[in-house]
N, C-alpha and C positions, 0 to 999 in steps of 0.2 A: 542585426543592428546591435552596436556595442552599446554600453551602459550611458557613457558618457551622449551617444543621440539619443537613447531612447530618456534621459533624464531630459532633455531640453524640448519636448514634445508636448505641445499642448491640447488638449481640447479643443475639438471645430466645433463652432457654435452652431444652433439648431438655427438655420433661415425661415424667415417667415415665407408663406410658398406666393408667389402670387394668386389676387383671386381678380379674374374682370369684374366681376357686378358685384363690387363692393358690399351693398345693402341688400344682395337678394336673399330673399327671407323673412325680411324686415316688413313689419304691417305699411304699406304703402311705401314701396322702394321707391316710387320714380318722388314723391316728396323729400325722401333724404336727400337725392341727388339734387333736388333744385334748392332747398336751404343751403346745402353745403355747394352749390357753385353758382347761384344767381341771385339768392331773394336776400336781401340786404337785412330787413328788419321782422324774425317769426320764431314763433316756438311749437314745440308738442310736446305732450307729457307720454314716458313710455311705464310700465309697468315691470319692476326687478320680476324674476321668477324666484320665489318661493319665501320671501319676503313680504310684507307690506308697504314695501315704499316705491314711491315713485318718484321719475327724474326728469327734469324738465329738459326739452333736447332746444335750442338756440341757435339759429343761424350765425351768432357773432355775439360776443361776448365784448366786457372793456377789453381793448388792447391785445385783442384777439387771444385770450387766455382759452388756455385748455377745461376750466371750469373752477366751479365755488360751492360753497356750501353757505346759502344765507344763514341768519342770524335765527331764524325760525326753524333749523335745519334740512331745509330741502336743497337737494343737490339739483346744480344744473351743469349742463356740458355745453360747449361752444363746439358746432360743427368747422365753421371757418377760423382755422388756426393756423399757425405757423409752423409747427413739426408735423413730421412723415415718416413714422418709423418703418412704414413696409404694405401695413396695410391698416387703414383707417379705422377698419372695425376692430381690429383687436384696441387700436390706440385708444379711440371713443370706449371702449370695455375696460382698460384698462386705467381711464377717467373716473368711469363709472365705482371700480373697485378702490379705487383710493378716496372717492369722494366717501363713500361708504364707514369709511377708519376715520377720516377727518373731521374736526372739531367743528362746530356753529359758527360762522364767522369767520370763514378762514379758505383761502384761496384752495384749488386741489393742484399738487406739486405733480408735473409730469414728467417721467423722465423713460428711458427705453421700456417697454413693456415685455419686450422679448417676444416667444412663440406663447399661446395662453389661449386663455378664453375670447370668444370673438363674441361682439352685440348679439350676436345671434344665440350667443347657448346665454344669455343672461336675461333677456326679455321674456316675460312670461306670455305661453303660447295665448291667452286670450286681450293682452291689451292691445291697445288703438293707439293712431297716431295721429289723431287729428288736428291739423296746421291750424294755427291764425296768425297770420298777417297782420301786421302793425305799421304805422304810417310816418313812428318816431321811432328812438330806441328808449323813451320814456320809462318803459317798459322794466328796464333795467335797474331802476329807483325805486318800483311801485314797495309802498310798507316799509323804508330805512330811511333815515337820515341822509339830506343830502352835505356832505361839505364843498366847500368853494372850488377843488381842483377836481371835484364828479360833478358839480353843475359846468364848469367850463370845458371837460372831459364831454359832454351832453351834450351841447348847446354845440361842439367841432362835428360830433357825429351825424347830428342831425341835419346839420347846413347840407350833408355829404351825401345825405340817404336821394336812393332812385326808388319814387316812387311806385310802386306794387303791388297787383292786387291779384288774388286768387279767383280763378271761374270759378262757381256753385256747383254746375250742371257737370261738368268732367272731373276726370283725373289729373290734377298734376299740370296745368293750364297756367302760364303766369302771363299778365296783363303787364307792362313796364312801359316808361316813359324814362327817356335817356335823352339830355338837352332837348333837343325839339321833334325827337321821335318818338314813335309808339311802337311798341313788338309785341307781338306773343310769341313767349319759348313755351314748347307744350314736351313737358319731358316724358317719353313714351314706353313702357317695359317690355312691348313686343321685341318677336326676331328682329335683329338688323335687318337679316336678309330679308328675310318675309312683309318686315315693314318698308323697305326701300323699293320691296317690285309692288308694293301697292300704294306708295306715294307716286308710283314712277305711271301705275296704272290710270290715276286718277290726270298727273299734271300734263298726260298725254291727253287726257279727255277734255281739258280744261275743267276741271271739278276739282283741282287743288287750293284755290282761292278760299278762305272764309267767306267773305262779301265782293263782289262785283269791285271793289273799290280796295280789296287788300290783294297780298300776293305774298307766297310761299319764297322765299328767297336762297332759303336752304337749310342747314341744319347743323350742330355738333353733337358729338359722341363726348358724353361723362360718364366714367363708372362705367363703362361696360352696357350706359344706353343711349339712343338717340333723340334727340332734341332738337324737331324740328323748326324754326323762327319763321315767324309772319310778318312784315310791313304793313301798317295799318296809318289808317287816317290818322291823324292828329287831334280832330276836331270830335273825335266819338271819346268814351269813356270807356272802362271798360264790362260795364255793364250792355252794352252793345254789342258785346260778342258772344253774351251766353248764349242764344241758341242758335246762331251761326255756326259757336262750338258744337255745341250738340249736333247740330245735322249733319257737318265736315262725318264727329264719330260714327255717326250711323254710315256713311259714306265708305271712310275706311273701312268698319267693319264687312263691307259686301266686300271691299278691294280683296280683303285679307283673306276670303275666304275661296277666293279664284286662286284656282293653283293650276290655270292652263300658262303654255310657256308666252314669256312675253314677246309681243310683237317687235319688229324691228324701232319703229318708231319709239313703241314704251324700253324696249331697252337704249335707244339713244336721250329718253327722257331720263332714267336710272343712272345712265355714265352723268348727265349734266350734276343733278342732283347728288352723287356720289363725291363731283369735281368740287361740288362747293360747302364740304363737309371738315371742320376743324372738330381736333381731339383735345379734348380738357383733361381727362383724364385718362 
């Protein structure tokens, strides 16, 4: 190569590598997954590793901002945003570290993070990530001043919010009311495969239903996991499904735990169930 190419040659930038399961790792993966693609209005607090601080993690932020640091200095991150540098968790880490450098009162500026630390080498190995569900985005105000263009900013949000409520008794279970329906997405961290020949075992047996009166409809893939949906009465709450939830899991857990091959039937229940599977992520 003469001088003249090898002067015009630049550095290949380092790719971020893809990962399927986004959050695996993460104290309650199949939670990250449902804040960051279903549950409108919820926060958890995670623990920095080797620090004392903590950050509050946010399904949705104003104006879908990558995150802030209030005025009392705690940093928060919004899971649902608008940029996608490669992979989520380094971008949410990389929230993380800028909110860390930024001032009280002051948005956190997001811009490429590049290849780096991922959520996962930053959470310290003993914290928790325990959701709560919020029925406003109120939430968003609590302890600051409101002005005129964050109460009208509030009052847009709220009109907009679908209501949601987390099962007690499970994992990862959301209760939703969408105009005149009710679902549960129950976002689930087992095998695909392994959980699809044991939804496929159960909806062959007729044991995929919640209650006599709901019905399994199908399911989508986020992050690398599955999220099965339920159609449910209108007329129940969703306090009516916790131990319906609860005995469905005890249910799957026998399914999951048959590893004879599946019957003809349950694999024509597996193709149906497969057919009506949409990818989020």
């Amino acid at each position: 190569m003469g001088k003249k190419s090898r002067g015009r040659s630049k550095p290949v930038k380092a790719e971020m590598p893809y990962v399927v399961r986004t959050f695996a790792g993460l104290p309650h993966e199949s939670d990250w997954v449902a804040l960051r693609e279903m549950v409108p209005a919820a926060s958890g607090t995670i623990k920095i590793n080797g620090t004392d601080k903590t950050v509050r993690v946010c399904s949705l932020l104003p104006g879908a901002n990558p995150g802030l640091v209030r005025p009392d200095g705690e940093i928060w991150i919004g899971l649902q945003v608008q940029h996608n540098f490669g992979d989520i968790s380094r971008d949410l880490a990389h929230a993380v570290e800028v909110g860390l450098e930024t001032a009280p009162g002051n948005p956190i500026a997001m811009g490429d993070p590049g290849v780096g630390n991922r959520l996962q080498d930053l959470i310290a190995p003993d914290s928790d990530f325990a959701v709560e569900v919020y029925s406003s985005f109120d939430y968003w105000v609590d302890g600051v001043d409101e002005s005129a263009p964050v109460r009208s900013m509030l009052q847009a949000a709220n009109e907009s919010i679908t209501p949601t409520v987390r099962l007690s008794g499970v994992d990862a279970a959301y209760w939703t009311e969408i105009g005149d329906r009710h679902f549960l997405r129950w976002v689930m961290s087992h095998d695909e495969t392994k959980l699809l020949n044991a939804l496929a075992r159960l909806h062959e047996a007729g044991r995929s239903a919640l209650r006599d009166d709901t019905r399994l409809i199908g399911s989508f893939r986020a992050h690398g996991l599955l999220v099965p949906v339920w159609d449910l009465p209108p007329a129940l709450d969703a306090d009516d499904f916790e131990e319906p939830a609860a005995a469905f899991a005890d249910r799957l857990d026998d399914a999951l735990g048959d590893t004879s091959p599946l019957t003809s039937a349950q694999r024509s229940a597996r193709n149906g169930l497969a057919n009506r599977q949409l990818t989020i992520r």
